[in-house]
C-alpha positions as CSV (number, residue, x, y, z in Angstrom):
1,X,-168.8,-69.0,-74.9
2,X,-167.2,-68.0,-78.3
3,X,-163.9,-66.5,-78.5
4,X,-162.8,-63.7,-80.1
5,X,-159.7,-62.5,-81.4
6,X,-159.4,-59.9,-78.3
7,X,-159.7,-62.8,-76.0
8,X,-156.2,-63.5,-74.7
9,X,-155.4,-66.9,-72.6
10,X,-156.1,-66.9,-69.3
11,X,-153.3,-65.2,-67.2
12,X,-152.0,-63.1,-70.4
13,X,-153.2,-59.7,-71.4
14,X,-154.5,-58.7,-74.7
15,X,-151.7,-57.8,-77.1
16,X,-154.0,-53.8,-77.6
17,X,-153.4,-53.5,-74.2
18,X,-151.1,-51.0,-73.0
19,X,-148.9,-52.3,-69.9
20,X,-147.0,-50.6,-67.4
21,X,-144.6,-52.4,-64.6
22,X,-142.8,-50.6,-62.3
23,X,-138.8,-51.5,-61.9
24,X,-137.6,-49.3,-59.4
25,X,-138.7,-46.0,-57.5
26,X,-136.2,-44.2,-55.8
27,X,-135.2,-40.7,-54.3
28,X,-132.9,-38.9,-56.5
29,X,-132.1,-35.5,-54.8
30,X,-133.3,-33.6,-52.1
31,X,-132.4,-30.2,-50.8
32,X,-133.7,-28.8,-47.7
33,X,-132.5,-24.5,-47.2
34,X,-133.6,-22.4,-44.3
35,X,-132.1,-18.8,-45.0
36,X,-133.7,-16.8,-42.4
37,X,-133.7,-19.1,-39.3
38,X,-133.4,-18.8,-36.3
39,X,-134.9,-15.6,-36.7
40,X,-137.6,-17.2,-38.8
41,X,-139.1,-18.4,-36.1
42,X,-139.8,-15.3,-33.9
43,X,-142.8,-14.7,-35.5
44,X,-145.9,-15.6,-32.9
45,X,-148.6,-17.0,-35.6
46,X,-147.6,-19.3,-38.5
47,X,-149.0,-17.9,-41.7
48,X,-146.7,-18.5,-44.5
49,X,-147.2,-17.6,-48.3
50,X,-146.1,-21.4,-49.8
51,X,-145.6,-21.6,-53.8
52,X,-145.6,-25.3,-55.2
53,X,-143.6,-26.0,-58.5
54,X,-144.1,-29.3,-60.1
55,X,-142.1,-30.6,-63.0
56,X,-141.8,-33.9,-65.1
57,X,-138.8,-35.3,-67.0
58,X,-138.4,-38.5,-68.7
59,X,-135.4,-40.6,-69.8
60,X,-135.7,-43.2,-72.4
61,X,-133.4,-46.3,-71.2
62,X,-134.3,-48.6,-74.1
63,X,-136.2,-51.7,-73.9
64,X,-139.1,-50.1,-73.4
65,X,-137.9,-48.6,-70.0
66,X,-138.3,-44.7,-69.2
67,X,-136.6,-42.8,-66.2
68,X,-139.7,-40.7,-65.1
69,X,-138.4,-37.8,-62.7
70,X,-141.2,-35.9,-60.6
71,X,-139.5,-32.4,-59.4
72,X,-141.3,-30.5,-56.3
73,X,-140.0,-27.8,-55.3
74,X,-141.9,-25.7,-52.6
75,X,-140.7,-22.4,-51.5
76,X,-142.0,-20.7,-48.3
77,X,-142.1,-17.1,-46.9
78,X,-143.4,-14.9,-44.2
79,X,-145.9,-12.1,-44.8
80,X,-143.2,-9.5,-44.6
81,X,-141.5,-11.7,-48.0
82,X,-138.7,-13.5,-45.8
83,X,-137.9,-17.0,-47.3
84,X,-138.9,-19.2,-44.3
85,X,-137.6,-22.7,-46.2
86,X,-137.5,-23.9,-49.4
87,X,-137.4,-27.6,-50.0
88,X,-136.6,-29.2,-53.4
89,X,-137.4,-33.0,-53.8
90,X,-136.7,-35.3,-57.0
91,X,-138.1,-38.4,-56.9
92,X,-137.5,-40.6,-59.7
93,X,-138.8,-44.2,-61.0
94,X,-138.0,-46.5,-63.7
95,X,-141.2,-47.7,-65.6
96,X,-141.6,-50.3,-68.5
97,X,-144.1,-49.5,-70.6
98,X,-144.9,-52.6,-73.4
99,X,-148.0,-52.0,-76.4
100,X,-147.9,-48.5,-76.4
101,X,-148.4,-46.3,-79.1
102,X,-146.5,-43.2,-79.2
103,X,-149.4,-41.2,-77.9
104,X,-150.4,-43.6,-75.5
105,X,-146.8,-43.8,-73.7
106,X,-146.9,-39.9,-73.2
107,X,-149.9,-40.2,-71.5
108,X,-148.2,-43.0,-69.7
109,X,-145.4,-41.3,-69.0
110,X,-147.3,-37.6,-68.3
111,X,-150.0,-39.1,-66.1
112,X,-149.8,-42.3,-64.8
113,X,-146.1,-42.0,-63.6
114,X,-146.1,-38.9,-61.8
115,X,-149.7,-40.6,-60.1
116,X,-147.4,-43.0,-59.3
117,X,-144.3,-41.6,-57.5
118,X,-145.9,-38.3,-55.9
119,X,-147.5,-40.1,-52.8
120,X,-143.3,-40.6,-52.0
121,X,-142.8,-36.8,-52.8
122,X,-145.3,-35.6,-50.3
123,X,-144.1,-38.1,-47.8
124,X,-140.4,-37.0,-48.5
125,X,-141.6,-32.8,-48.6
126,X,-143.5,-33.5,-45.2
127,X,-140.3,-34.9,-43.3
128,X,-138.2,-32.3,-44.8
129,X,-140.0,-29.6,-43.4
130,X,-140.8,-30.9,-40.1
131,X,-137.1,-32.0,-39.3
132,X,-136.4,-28.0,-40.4
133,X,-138.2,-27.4,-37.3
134,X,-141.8,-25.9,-39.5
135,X,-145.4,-27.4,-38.9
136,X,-146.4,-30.3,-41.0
137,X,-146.9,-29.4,-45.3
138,X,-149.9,-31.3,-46.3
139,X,-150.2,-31.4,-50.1
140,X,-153.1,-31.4,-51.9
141,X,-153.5,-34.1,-54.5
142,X,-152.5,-33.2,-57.9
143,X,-154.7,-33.9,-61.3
144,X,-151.4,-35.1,-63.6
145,X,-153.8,-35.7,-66.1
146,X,-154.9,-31.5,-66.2
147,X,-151.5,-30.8,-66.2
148,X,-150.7,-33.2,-68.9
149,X,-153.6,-31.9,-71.0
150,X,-152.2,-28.1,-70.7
151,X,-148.8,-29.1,-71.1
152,X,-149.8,-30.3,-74.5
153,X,-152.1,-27.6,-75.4
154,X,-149.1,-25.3,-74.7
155,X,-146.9,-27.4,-76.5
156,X,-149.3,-26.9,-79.8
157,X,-149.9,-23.2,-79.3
158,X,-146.3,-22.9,-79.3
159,X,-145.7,-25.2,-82.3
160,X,-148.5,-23.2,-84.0
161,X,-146.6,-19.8,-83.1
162,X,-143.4,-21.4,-84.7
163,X,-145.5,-22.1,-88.0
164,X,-146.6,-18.5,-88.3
165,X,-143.5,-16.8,-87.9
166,X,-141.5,-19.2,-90.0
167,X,-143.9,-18.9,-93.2
């Protein structure tokens, strides 16, 4: 067997190969608000209108480390519009991200992070809302990469907005 100059020695990965290693994960805040109970809970049949906003934020920390933040916030109401709970959960991880290029470490950081720490924000909304006394939220899973994709697509119409008003 010949080797070639993408053959790395045993153990070691190639030096074109993007790494990630996670450092730490950890909740950063959590809010749980129930405006309307105890009345909330009068109501016989259980058939909330739920809204789901999910946000990412990153922090550079040098080294070749990033703060990656995941933000759920989830926001609950009766069919009559009375806010039944909302719940807000940040959950955060530091990531080191080695052979990246630029590109590559946004899709690192838009994709493969969030993958990463929203099992923790589903387990963290789902206790939340049972302890406030509601039936279990299940989340669906989320496709980070979709959202990364229009998040960039946006970020380009915008840019190209910018370009024609500016010239």
């Amino acid at each position: 067997m010949s080797e070639t100059d993408n053959d790395a020695p045993a153990g070691e990965a190639p030096s074109n190969q993007v790494q990630l290693r996670i450092e730490r994960l950890y909740l950063k805040d959590a809010s749980f608000e129930s405006p309307g109970s105890p009345s909330i809970f009068a109501q016989q049949q259980w058939r909330p209108k739920t809204q789901v906003d999910i946000n990412t934020r990153t922090n550079s920390l040098g080294d070749n480390r990033h703060e990656v933040v995941l933000t759920t916030t989830v926001t609950s109401s009766r069919e009559d519009g009375k806010v039944a709970f909302v719940v807000e959960i940040q959950y955060a991880g530091i990531f080191v991200v080695e052979g990246a290029t630029e590109a590559q470490l946004q899709q690192v950081l838009g994709i493969a992070c969030p993958n990463a720490l929203f099992p923790y924000i589903r387990e963290n909304l789902d206790n939340l809302v049972t302890r406030g006394g509601f039936p279990a939220l299940h989340m669906a899973p989320v496709n980070f990469e979709v959202l990364y994709a229009q998040a960039v697509q946006q970020a380009r119409q915008q840019q190209s907005d910018t370009d024609v008003t500016t010239h």
